[in-house]
C-alpha positions in Angstrom: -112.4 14.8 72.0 -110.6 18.2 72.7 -109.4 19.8 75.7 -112.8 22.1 75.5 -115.4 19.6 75.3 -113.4 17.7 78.1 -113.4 20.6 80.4 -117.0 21.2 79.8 -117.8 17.5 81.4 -115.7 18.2 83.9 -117.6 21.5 84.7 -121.0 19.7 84.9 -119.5 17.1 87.3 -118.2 19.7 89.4 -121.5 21.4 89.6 -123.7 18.3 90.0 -121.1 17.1 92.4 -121.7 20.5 94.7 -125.5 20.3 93.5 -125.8 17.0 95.5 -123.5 18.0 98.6 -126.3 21.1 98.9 -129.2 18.5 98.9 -127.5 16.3 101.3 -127.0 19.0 104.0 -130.8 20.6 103.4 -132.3 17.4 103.3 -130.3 17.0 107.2 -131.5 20.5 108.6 -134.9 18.9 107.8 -135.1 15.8 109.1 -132.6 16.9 112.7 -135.1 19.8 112.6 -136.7 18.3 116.1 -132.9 18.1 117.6 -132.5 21.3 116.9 -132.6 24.2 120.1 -135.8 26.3 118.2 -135.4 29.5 120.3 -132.3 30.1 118.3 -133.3 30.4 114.6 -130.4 33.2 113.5 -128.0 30.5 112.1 -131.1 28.0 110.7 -131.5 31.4 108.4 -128.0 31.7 107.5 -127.7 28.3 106.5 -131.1 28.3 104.4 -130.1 31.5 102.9 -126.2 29.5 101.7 -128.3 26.9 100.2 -130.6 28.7 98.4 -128.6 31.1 96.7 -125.9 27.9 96.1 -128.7 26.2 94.7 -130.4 29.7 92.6 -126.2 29.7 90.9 -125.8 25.9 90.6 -128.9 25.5 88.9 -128.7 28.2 86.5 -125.4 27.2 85.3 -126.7 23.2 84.9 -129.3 24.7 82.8 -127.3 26.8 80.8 -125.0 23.3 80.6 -127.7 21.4 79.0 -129.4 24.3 76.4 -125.4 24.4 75.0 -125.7 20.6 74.6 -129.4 20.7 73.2 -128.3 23.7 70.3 -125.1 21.7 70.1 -126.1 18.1 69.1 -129.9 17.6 68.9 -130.5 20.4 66.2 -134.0 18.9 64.3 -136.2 17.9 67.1 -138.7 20.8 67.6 -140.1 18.8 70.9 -137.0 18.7 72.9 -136.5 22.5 72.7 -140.5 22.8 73.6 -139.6 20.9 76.7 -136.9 22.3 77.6 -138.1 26.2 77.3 -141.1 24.6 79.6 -138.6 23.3 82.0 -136.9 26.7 81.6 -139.7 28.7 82.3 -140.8 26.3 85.3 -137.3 26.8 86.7 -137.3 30.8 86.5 -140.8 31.0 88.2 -139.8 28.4 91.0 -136.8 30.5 91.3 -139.0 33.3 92.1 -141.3 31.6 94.4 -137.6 30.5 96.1 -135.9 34.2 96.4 -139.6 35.4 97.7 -139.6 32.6 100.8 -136.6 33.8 101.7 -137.4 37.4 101.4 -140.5 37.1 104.3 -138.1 35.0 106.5 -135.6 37.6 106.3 -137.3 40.9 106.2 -141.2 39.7 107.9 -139.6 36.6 109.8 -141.9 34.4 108.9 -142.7 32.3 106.0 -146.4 31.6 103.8 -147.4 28.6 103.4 -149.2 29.0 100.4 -145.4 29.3 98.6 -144.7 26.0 99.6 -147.9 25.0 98.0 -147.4 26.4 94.6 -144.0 25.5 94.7 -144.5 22.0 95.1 -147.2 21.6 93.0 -145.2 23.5 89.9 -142.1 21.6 90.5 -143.8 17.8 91.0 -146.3 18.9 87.6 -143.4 19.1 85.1 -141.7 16.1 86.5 -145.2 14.4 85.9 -145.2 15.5 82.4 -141.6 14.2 82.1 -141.9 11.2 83.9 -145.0 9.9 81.8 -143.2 11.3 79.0 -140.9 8.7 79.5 -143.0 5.8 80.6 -144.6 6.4 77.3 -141.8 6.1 74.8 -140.2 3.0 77.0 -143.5 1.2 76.6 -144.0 2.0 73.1 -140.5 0.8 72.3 -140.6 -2.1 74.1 -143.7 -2.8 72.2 -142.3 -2.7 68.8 -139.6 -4.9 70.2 -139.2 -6.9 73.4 -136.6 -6.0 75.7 -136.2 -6.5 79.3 -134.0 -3.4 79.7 -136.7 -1.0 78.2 -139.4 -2.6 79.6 -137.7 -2.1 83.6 -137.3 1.1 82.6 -140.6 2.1 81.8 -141.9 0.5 84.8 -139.2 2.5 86.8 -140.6 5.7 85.3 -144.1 4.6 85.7 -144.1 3.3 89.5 -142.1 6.6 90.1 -144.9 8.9 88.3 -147.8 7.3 90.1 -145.3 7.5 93.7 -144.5 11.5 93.4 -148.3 11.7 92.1 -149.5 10.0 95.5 -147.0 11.6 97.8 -147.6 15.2 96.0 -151.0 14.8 97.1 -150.1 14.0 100.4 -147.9 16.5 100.9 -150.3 19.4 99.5 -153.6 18.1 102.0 -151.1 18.2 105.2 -149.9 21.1 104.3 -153.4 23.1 103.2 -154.1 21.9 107.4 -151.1 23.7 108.5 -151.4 27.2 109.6 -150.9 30.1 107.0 -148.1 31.8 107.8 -145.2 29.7 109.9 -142.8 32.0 112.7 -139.7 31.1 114.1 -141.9 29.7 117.2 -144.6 27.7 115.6 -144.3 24.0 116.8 -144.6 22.0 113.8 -143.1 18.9 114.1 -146.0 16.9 115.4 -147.8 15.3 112.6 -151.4 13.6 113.3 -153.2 12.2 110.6 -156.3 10.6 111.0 -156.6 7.0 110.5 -159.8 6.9 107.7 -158.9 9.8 106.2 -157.6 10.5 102.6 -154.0 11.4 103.8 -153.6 8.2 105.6 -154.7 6.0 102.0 -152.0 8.5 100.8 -149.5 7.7 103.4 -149.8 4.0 103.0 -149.4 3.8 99.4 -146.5 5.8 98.3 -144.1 4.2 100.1 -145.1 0.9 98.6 -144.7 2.2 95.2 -141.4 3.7 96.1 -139.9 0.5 96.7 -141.3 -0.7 93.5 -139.9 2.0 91.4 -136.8 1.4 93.1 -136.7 -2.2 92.7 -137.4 -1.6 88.7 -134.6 1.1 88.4 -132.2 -2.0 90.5 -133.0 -4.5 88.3 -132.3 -2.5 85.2 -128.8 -1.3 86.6 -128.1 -4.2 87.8 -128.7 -5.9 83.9 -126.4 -3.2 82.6 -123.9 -3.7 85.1 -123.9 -7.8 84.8 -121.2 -7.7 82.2 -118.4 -6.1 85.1 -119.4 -9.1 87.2 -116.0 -10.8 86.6 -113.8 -7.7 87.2 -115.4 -7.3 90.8 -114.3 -11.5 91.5 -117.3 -13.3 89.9 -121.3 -13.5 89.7 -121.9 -14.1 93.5 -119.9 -11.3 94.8 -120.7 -9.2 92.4 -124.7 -9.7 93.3 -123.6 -8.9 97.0 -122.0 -5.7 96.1 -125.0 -4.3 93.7 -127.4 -5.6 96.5 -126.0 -3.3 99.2 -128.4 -0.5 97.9 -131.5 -2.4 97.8 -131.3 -4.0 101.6 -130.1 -0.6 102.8 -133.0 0.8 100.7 -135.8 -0.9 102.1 -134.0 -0.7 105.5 -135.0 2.4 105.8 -139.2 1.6 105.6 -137.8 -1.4 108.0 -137.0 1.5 110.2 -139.8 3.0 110.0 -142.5 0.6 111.1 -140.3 -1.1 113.7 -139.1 2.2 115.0 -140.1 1.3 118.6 -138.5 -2.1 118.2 -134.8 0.3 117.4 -135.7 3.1 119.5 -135.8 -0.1 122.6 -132.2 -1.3 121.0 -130.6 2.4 121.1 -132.4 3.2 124.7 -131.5 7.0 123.2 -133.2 9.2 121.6 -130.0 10.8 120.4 -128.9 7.2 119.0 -132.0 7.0 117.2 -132.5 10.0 115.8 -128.6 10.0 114.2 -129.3 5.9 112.7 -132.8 7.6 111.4 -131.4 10.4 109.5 -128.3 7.9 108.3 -130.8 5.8 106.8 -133.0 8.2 105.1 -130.9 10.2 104.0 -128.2 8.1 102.4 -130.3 4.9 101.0 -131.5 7.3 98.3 -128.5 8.8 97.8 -126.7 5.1 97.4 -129.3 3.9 95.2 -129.0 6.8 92.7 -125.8 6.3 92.9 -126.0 2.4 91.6 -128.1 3.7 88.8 -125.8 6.5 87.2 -122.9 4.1 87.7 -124.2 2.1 84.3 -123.7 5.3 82.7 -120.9 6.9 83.7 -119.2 4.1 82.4 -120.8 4.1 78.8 -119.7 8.2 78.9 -115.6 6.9 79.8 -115.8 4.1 77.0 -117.4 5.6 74.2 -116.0 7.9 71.7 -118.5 10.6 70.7 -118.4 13.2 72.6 -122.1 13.6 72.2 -123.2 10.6 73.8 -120.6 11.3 76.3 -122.4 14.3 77.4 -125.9 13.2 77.4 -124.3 10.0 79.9 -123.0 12.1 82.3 -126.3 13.7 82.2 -128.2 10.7 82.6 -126.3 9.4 85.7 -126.7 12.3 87.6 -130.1 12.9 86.4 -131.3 9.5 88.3 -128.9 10.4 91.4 -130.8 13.7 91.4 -134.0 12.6 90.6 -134.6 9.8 94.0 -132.8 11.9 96.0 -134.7 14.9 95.3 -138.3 13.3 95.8 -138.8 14.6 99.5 -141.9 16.5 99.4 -143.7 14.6 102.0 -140.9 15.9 104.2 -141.9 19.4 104.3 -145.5 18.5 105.8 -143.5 19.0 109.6 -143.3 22.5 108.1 -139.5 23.4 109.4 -138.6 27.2 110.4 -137.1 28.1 107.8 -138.4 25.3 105.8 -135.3 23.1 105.2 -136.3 20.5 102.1 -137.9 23.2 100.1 -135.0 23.3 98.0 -134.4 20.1 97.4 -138.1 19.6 96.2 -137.8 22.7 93.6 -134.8 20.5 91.6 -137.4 16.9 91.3 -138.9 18.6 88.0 -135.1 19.7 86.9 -134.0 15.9 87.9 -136.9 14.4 85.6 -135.2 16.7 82.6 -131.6 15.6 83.0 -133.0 11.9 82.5 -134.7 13.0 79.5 -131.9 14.7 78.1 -129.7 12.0 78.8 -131.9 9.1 77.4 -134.1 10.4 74.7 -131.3 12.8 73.1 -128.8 10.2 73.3 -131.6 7.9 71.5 -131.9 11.1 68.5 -128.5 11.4 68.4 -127.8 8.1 67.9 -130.3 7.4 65.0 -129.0 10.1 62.9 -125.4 9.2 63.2 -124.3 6.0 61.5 -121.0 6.0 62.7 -121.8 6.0 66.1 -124.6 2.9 65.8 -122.0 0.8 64.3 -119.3 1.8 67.2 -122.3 0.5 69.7 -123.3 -2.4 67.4 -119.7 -3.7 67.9 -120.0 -3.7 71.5 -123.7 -4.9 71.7 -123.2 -5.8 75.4 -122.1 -3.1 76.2 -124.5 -0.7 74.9 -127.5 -2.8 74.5 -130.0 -0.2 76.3 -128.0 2.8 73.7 -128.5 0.4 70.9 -132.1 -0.6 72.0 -133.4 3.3 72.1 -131.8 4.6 68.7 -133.2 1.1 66.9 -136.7 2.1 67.8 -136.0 5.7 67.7 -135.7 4.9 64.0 -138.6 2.7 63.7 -140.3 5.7 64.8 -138.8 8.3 62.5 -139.7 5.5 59.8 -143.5 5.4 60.3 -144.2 8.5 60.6 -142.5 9.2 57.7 -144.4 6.8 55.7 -147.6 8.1 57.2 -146.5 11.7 56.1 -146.9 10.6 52.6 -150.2 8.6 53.2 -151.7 12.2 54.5 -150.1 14.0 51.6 -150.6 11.7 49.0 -154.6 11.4 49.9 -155.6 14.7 48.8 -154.4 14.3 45.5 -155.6 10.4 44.4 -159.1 9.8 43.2 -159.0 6.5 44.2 -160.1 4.0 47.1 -158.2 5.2 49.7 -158.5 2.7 52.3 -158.1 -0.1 49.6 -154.8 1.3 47.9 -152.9 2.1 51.2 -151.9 -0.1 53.9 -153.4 0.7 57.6 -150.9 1.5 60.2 -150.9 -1.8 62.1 -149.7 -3.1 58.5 -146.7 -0.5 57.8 -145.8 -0.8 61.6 -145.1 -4.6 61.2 -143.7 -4.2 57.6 -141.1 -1.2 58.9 -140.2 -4.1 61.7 -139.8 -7.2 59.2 -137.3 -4.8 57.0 -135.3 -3.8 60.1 -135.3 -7.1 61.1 -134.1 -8.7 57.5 -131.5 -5.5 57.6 -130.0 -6.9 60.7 -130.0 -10.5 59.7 -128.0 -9.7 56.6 -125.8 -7.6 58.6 -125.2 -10.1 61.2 -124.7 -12.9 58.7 -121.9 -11.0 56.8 -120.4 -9.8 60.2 -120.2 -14.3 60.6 -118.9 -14.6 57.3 -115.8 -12.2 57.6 -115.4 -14.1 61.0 -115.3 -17.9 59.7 -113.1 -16.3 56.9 -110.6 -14.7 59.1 -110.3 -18.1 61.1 
């Protein structure tokens, strides 16, 4: 690896690094937005102004970052550069919805609500697309071979489709009932939603589902992380350290529906609002932490630079991506509306996952140097070896079936008789794999019991 390419990783730390600083304060402005004196708004404005331009800059170059690794590394897949000009296009349009919000606040001082809408609704749709993008190919590839790490994973991008599906709707039903256009003097922090009604089913729901999509994404960090149990002094403490981001994790709902039981503790409402926004705010932030650790570790220990890259991206693609899923947060409608911001970057969060995973899976199958690196330290890379393995399993049906269709046309013959169904080629691909890695695996003993 050259000076170049290290400096590049460097950069996109840097700017992630800054990228989650800027979340952490907008995501504060919202939820101390009742602490906050509202007859002076001038330096609310100024701050929502630094973060959205920081974010408009930070953004921009992230995505820049990643269409230099894409044209770099993953050259032959036609459906990663169709995602990522989607993504593209999704960002430059939320941009502009962005730079227009804070054009009424400043020049008409006040802000529409229908932006926040649309802005919402574009940013959580191409995270949806991602995220069940994902929970596809995970499930598919468990299927062809089972593995606990691929199967958490799906269900962690499953749970967390249906959750920002749930809260998105939510979100955009309080905020249709909010007033049009929000001024500097509008009083909305006081939320009331009605018991029976479809907001409420919404309400209840999604912050069940959160905790199981966090709970899936634990379990399948904590897996990849089992092998550093004995350099952090053994199994037990090691399953006390990686636990500390669950229990402060679902602290936080704790919080919430024993609120009076802490508000009675802290006799302050001072007291209660700091421990509120502590909690809120930092178990997402911990727990995306926990979940890019697994890979920032495979990025320092492996050679290629390639998969390098696309593990730096993955880590901060899941910090990003459950610390950016605050829509519902929005619904108190904040003047100007801190959170906004934030919620533009969920699509973005969903792409850096992608990239990380599903390039690193391409990359992977078409290098055979780097599978046999990762094949020598199975434990290691087990989720790395996992993906590329099935990844070409793929490539290897569907280039069988390219013949089939081609071949068809030209053979006056039985069809359906002289070729086998898909079912059929999908198990014989598996059984040579299979045999491929016996052989393999066998030799690999051989040189071993030799060498002894």
């Amino acid at each position: 690896m050259n000076i170049h390419t290290f400096g590049n990783n460097k950069i996109f730390y840097i700017l992630s690094s800054l990228l989650v600083l800027i979340f952490l304060l907008d995501i504060n402005m919202l939820k101390t937005f009742d602490l906050v004196n509202k007859t002076s708004t001038n330096y609310s404005i100024f701050i929502f102004l630094g973060i959205s331009v920081t974010f408009l800059i930070l953004s921009s170059l992230i995505l820049k970052y990643n269409w230099n690794y894409i044209n770099e590394f993953i050259k032959k897949s036609n459906r990663i550069h169709t995602i990522f000009k989607i993504t593209l296009v999704t960002q430059i349009f939320l941009f502009l919805l962005l730079i227009l919000l804070n054009f009424q606040i400043i020049m008409l001082h006040y802000y529409s609500t229908h932006i926040i809408i649309i802005s919402l609704f574009v940013s959580y749709s191409l995270s949806f697309f991602i995220l069940f993008f994902l929970t596809y190919k995970f499930l598919h590839w468990y299927n062809i071979k089972r593995n606990y790490l691929l199967l958490f994973y799906s269900l962690a991008f499953g749970t967390l489709f249906i959750e920002s599906v749930f809260k998105l709707g939510f979100t955009e039903i309080m905020m249709i009932l909010k007033h049009q256009s929000i001024f500097p003097m509008t009083i909305g922090s006081s939320i009331f939603i009605p018991a029976d009604s479809l907001q409420a089913y919404l309400n209840n729901i999604f912050p069940i589902l959160s905790i199981f999509s966090f709970v899936f994404a634990w379990i399948a960090s904590s897996i990849m992380l089992k092998e550093y149990s004995n350099k952090v002094g053994g199994k037990v403490k090691y399953w006390i350290i990686v636990s500390i981001p669950l229990i402060f994790y679902i602290g936080q709902f704790f919080v919430q529906f024993n609120s009076q039981i802490i508000f009675q503790l802290t006799s302050n409402i001072t007291s209660f609002s700091i421990i509120l926004t502590i909690v809120f705010i930092f178990s997402k932030l911990i727990g995306g932490l926990l979940f890019g650790i697994p890979f920032w570790i495979i990025a320092k220990t492996v050679h290629s630079y390639a998969i390098k890259t696309s593990m730096t991206i993955a880590g901060f693609g899941f910090i990003f991506i459950f610390l950016t899923n605050q829509a519902n947060g929005i619904i108190v409608t904040p003047y100007p509306p801190f959170g906004i911001t934030t919620s533009l970057f969920f699509g973005l969060s969903s792409f850096l996952v992608m990239i990380g995973l599903y390039c690193s899976a391409i990359y992977i199958s078409e290098n055979r140097d780097i599978r046999k690196s990762i094949k020598n330290d199975i434990l290691k890379y087990d989720l790395l070896s996992q993906m590329s393995n099935r990844f070409i399993e793929d490539k290897t049906i569907n280039y069988i079936n390219q013949i089939r269709k081609a071949s068809r046309n030209e053979l006056f013959v039985d069809y359906n008789r002289l070729f086998l169904n898909d079912k059929d080629i999908k198990q014989y691909v598996k059984d040579v794999i299979n045999e491929i890695s016996k052989k393999k695996n066998d030799n690999n003993n051989n040189k071993n019991n030799k060498k002894e």
